[in-house]
Residue frames relative to the residue before (quaternion, step in Angstrom):
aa qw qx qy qz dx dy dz
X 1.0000 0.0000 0.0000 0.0000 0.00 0.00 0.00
X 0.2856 -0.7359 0.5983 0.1380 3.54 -0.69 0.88
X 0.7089 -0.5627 0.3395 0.2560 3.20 -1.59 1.47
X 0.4664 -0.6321 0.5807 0.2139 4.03 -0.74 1.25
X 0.8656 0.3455 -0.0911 0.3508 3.54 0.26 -1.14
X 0.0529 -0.8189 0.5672 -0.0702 3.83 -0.18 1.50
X 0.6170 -0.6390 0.4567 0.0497 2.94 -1.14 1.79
X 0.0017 -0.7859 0.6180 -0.0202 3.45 -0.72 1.12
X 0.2497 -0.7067 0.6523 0.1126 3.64 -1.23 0.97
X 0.0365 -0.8976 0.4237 -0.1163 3.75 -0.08 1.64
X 0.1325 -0.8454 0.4955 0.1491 3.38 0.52 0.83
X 0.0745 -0.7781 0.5760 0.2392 3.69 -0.89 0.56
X 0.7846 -0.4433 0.0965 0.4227 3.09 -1.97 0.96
X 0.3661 0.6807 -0.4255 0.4707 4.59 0.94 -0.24
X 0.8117 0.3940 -0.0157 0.4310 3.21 0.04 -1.50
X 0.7906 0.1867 -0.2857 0.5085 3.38 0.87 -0.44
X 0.2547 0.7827 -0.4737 0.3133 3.85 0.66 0.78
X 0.1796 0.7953 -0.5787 -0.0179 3.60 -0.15 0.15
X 0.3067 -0.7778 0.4924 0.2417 3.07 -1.43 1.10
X 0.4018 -0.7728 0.4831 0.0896 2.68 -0.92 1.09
X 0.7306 0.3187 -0.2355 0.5560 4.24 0.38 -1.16
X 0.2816 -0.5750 0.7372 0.2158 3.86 -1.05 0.35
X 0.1584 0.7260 -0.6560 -0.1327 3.62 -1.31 0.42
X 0.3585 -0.6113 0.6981 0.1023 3.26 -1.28 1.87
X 0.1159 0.7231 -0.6800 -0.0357 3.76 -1.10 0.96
X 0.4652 -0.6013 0.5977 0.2544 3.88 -1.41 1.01
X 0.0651 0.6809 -0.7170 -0.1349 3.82 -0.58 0.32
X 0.7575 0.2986 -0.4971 0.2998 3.48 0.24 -0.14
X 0.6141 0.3993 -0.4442 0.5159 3.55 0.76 0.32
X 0.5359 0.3185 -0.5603 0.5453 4.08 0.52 0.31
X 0.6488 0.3867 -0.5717 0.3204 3.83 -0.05 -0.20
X 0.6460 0.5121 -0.3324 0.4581 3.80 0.89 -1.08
X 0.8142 0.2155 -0.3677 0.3943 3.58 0.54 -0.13
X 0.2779 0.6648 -0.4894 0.4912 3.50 1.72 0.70
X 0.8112 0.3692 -0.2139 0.3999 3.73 0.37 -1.33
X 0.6817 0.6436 -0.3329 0.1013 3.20 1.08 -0.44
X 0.5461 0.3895 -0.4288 0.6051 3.31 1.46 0.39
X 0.6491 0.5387 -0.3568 0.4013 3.79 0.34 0.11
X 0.3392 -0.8053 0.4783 0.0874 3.71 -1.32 0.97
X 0.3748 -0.7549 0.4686 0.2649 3.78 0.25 1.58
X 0.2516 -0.5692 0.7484 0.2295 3.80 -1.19 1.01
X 0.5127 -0.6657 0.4583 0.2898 3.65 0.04 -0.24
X 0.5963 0.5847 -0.3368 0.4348 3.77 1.61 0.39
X 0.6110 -0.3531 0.4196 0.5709 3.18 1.52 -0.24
X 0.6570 0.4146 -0.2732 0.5673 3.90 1.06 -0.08
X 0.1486 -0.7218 0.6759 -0.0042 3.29 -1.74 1.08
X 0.0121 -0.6749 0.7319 0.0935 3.92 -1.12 0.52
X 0.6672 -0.4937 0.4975 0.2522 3.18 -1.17 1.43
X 0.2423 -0.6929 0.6594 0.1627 3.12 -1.75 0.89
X 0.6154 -0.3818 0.4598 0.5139 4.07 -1.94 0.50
X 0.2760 -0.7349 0.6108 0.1037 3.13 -1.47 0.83
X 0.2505 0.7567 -0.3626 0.4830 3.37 1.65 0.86
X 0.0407 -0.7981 0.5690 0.1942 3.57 -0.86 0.31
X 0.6442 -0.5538 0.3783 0.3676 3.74 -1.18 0.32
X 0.7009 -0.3948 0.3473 0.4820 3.57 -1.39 0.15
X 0.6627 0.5797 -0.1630 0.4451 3.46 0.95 -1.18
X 0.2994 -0.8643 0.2009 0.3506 3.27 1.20 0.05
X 0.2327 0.7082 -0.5046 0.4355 3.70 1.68 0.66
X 0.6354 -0.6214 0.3393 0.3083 3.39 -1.51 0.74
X 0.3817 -0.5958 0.5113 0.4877 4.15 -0.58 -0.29
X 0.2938 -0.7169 0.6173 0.1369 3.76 -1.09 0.91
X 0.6180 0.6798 -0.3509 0.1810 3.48 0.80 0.18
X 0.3199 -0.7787 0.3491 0.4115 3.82 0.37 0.43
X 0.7223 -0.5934 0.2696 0.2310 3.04 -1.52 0.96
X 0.2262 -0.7706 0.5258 0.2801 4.05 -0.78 0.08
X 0.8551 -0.1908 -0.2112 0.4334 3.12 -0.87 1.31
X 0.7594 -0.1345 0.0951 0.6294 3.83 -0.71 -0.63
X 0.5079 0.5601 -0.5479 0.3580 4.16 0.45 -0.20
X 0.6185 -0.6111 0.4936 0.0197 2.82 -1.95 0.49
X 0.6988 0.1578 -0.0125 0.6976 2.80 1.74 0.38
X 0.7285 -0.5365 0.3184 0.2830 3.40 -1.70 1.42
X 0.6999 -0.3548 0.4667 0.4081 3.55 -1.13 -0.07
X 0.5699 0.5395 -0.3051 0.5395 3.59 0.70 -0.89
X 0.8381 0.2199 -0.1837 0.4642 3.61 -0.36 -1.42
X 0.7796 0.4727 -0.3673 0.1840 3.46 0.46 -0.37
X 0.1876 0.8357 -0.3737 0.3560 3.17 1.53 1.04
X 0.5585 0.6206 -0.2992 0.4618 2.94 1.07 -2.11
């Protein structure tokens, strides 16, 4: 008599995933271009800098007043 009971090799839906995309990520160049509009209190805290630039044509280092995009100065214009 041959064996009633046939052996199955079921992969569940875990097990068959493959990964497929590799992801290569810079953190130390997403933090440097994270900070680069932004002024370091020096605790671990940052307040956004005027995204305005000077006559001279260097950026404005001043931080920003309220929800504007720019310093007290530029946000006249």
């Amino acid at each position: 008599m041959k064996n009633k009971y046939i052996k199955f090799n079921m992969k569940t839906r875990s097990q068959t995933r493959l990964q497929r995309y590799t992801v290569e990520i810079d953190f130390d160049g997403a933090s440097e271009a994270w900070k680069a509009n932004k002024i370091s209190n020096g605790n671990g805290t940052y307040i956004y800098r005027c995204s305005s630039t000077k006559r001279d044509g260097l950026p404005c280092c001043q931080m920003v007043s309220g929800r504007s995009d720019y310093c007290k100065r530029h946000s006249k214009k």
